[in-house]
Rosetta silent file (secondary structure, phi, psi, omega in degrees, C-alpha in Angstrom):
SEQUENCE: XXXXXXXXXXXXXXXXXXXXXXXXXXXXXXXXXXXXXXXXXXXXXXXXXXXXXXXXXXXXXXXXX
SCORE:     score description
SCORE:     0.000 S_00000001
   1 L     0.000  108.351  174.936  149.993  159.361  129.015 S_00000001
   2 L   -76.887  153.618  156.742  148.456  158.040  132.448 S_00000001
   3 E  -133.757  159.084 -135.333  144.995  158.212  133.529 S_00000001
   4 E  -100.607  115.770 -149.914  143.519  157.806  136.525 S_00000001
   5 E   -96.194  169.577  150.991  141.561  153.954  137.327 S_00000001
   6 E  -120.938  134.480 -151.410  139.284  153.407  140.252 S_00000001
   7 E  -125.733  124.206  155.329  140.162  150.245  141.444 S_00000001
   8 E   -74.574  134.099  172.010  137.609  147.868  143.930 S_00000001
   9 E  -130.181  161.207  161.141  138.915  145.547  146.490 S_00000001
  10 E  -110.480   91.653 -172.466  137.919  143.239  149.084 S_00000001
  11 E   -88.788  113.781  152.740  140.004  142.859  151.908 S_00000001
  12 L    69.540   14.968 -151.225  138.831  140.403  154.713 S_00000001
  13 L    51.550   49.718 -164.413  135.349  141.163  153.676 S_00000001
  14 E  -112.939  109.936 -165.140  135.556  144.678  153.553 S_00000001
  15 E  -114.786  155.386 -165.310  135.323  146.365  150.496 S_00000001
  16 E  -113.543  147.868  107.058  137.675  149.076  149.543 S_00000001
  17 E  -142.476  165.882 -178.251  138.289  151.704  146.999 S_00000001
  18 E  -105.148  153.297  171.874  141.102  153.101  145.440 S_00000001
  19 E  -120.829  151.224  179.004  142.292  155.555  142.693 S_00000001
  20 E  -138.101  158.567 -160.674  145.350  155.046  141.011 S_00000001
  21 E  -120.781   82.031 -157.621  147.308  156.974  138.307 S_00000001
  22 E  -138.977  166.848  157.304  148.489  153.825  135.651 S_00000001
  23 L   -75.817  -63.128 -165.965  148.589  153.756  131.595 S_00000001
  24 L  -135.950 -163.966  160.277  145.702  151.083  131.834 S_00000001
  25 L   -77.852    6.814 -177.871  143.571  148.980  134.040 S_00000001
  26 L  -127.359    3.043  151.120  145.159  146.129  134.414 S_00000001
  27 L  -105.872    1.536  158.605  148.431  147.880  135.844 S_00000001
  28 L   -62.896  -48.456 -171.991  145.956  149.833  137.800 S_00000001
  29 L   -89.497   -4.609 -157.629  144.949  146.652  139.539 S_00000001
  30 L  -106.070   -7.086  172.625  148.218  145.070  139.755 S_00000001
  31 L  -106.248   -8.100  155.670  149.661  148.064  141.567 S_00000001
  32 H   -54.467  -95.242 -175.541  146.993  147.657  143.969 S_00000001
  33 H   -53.015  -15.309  162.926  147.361  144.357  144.486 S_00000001
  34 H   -88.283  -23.303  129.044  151.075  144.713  145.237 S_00000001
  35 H   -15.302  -82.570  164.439  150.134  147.022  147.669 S_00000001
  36 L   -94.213   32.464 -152.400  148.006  144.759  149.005 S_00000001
  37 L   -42.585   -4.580 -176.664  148.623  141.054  148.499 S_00000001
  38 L  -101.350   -3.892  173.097  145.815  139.862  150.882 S_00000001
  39 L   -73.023  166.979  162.523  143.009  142.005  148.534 S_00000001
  40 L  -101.161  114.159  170.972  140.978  140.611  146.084 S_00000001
  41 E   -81.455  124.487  167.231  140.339  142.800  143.174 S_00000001
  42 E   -74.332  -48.979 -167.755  136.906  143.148  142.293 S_00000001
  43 E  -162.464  117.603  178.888  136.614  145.931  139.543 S_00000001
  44 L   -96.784  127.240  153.109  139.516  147.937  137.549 S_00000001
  45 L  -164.297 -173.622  172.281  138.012  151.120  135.510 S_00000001
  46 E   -82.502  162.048 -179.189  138.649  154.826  134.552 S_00000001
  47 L   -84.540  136.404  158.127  137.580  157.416  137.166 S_00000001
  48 L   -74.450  101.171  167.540  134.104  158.914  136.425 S_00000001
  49 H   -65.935  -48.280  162.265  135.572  162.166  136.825 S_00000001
  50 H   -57.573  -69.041  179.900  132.469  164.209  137.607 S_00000001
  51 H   -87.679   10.448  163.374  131.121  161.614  140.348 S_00000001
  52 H   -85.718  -49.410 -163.443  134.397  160.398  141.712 S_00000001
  53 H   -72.407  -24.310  167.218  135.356  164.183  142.455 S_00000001
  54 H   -91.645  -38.503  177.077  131.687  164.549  144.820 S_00000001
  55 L  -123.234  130.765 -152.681  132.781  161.185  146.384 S_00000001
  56 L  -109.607  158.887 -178.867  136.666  161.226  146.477 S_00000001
  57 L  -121.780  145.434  166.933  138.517  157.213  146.951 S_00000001
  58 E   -47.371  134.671  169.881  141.485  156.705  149.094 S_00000001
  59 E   -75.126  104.406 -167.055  144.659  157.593  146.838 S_00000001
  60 L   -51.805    8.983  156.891  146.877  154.004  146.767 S_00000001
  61 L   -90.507    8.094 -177.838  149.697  155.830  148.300 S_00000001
  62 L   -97.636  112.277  177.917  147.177  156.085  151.545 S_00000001
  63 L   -37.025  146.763  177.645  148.037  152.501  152.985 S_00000001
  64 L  -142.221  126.920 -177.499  144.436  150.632  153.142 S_00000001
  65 L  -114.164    0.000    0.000  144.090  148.465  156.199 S_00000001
């Protein structure tokens, strides 16, 4: 059963986030970071469904530059 993380990054000192669809948080961040090998992961968690849905995150198949 997957659920959905919100995952923080830092890129270049820019911070990012993403939601991802994983079994936990720590393959939440690790699909991120393969994504992205020059991010820094900051923060792995479940989406706060209520206030993620009034402010929506890039989806980690939308490339983050």
């Amino acid at each position: 059963m997957s659920q959905h993380y919100t995952v923080g990054m830092n890129i270049n000192g820019n911070s990012k986030v993403v939601t991802v669809e994983a079994e936990d948080a720590l393959i939440a961040a690790l699909k991120v970071k393969h994504e992205n090998p020059a991010a820094m992961i900051t923060y792995a968690r479940k989406s706060n469904q209520r206030g993620d849905r009034r402010h929506p995150h890039q989806d980690v198949a939308e490339r983050v530059e």
